[in-house]
C-alpha positions in Angstrom: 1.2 -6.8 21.3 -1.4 -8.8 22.4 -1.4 -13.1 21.9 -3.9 -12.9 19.2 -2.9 -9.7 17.9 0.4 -11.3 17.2 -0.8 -14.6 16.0 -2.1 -13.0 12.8 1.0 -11.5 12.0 1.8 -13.7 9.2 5.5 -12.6 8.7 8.5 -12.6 11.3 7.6 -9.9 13.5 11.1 -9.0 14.0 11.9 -8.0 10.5 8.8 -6.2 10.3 10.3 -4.1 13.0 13.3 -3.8 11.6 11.7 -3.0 8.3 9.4 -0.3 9.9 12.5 1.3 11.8 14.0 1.9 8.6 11.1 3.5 7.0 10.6 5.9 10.4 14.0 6.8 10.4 13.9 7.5 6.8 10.6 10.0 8.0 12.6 12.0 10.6 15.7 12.9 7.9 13.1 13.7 5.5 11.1 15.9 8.1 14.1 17.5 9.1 15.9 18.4 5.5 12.0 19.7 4.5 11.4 21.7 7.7 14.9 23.1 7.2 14.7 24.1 3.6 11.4 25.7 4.7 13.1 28.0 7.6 16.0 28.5 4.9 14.6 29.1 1.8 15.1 32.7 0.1 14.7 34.4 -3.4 12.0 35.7 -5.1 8.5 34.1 -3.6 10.2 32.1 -1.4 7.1 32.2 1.2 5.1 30.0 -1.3 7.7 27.4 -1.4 8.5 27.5 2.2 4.9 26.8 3.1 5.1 24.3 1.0 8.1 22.5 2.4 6.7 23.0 5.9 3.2 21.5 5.1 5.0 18.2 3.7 7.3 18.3 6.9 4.6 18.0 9.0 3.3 15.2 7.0 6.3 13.4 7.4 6.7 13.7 11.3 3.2 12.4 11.1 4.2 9.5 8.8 7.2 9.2 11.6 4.5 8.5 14.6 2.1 6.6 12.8 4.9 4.1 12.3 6.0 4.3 16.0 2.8 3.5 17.2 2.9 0.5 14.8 6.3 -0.3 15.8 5.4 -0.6 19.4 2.3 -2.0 18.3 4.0 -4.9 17.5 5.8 -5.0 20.7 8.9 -3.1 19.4 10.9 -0.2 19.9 11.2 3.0 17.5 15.0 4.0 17.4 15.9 6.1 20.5 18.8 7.9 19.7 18.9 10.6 16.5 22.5 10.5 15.7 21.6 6.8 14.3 18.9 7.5 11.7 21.1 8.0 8.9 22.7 4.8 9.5 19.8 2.9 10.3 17.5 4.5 7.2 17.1 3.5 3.7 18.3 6.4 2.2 20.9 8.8 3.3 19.7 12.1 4.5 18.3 14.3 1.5 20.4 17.2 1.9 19.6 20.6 1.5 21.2 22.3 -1.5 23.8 25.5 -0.1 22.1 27.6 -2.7 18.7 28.6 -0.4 17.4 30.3 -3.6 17.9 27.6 -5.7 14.0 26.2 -6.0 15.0 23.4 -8.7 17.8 22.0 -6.6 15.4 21.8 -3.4 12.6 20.4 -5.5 14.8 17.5 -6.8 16.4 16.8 -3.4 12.3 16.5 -2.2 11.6 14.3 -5.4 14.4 12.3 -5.3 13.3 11.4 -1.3 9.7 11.0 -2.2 10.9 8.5 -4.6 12.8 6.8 -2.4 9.8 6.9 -0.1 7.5 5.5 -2.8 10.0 2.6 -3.4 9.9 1.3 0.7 6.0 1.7 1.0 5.8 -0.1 -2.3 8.2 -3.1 -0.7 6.6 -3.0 2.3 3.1 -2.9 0.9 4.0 -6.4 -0.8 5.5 -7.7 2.3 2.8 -6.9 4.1 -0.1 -7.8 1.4 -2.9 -10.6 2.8 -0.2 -11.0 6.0 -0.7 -8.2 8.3 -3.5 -6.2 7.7 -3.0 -3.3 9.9 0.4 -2.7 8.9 -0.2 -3.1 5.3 -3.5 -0.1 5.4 -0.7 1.6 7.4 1.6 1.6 4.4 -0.7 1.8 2.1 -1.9 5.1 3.8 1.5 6.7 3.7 2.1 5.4 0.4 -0.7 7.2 -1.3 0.5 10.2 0.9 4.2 10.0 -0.6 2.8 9.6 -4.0 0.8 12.7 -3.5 4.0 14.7 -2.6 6.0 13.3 -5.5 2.8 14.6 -7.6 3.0 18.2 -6.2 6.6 18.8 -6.2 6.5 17.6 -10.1 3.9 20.0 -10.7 6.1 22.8 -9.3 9.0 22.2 -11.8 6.3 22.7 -14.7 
């Protein structure tokens, strides 16, 4: 990042990135558990809910490089290797339930990971609040986003 760029940063830069790390690994579990409950899903209409799952995967992977770009942004890296985003995320992995057919198991593991999600945009929007102003339109973006999917998958269990 450039001199000025990171002059404005009014928080440690470093825990930033280590903050955003967390939040981009917690993406990629997220897009993977959602993309594969969307391949996986059976039952009666389970092509609705599959498109479903795969529209918010996408959104996720999206979330994911938006906040590699601001990662790297900031002159840091986004975690190279995949077998360390559980351990490096905020949440476990939402796993998928073994029952494919079993619609109100996978909408509460997507709630209770939106949730989540809604809980580190939330942190980080306060971190980031009047001290970094890209990052914090960043988060707030995402955060409206994650909100939005907490929204639909509560509308599905009504």
């Amino acid at each position: 990042m450039g001199k000025q760029g990171t002059k404005i940063v009014g928080i440690d830069v470093g825990d930033l990135i280590k903050d955003l790390n967390k939040a981009y690994c917690d993406e990629w579990l997220a897009y993977y558990a959602y993309w594969y409950m969307a391949k996986t899903v059976t039952g009666k209409g389970y092509e609705d809910i599959s498109e479903f799952l795969a529209k918010i995967a996408k959104e996720e992977e999206e979330h994911a490089g938006e906040l590699a770009d601001r990662i790297q942004e900031l002159g840091g890296l986004p975690l190279a290797n995949p077998i360390e985003l559980e351990k490096n995320a905020n949440a476990p992995y939402p796993k998928p339930p073994k029952d494919t057919a079993d619609y109100d198991k996978i909408i509460k593991v997507v709630l209770d990971a939106e949730a989540g999600a809604i809980e580190v945009y939330n942190k980080l929007a306060e971190k980031t609040k009047d001290k970094d102003h890209a990052t914090y339109q960043l988060i707030g973006h995402i955060l409206s986003e994650e909100i939005k999917h907490e929204d639909m998958f509560e509308d599905l269990l009504e």
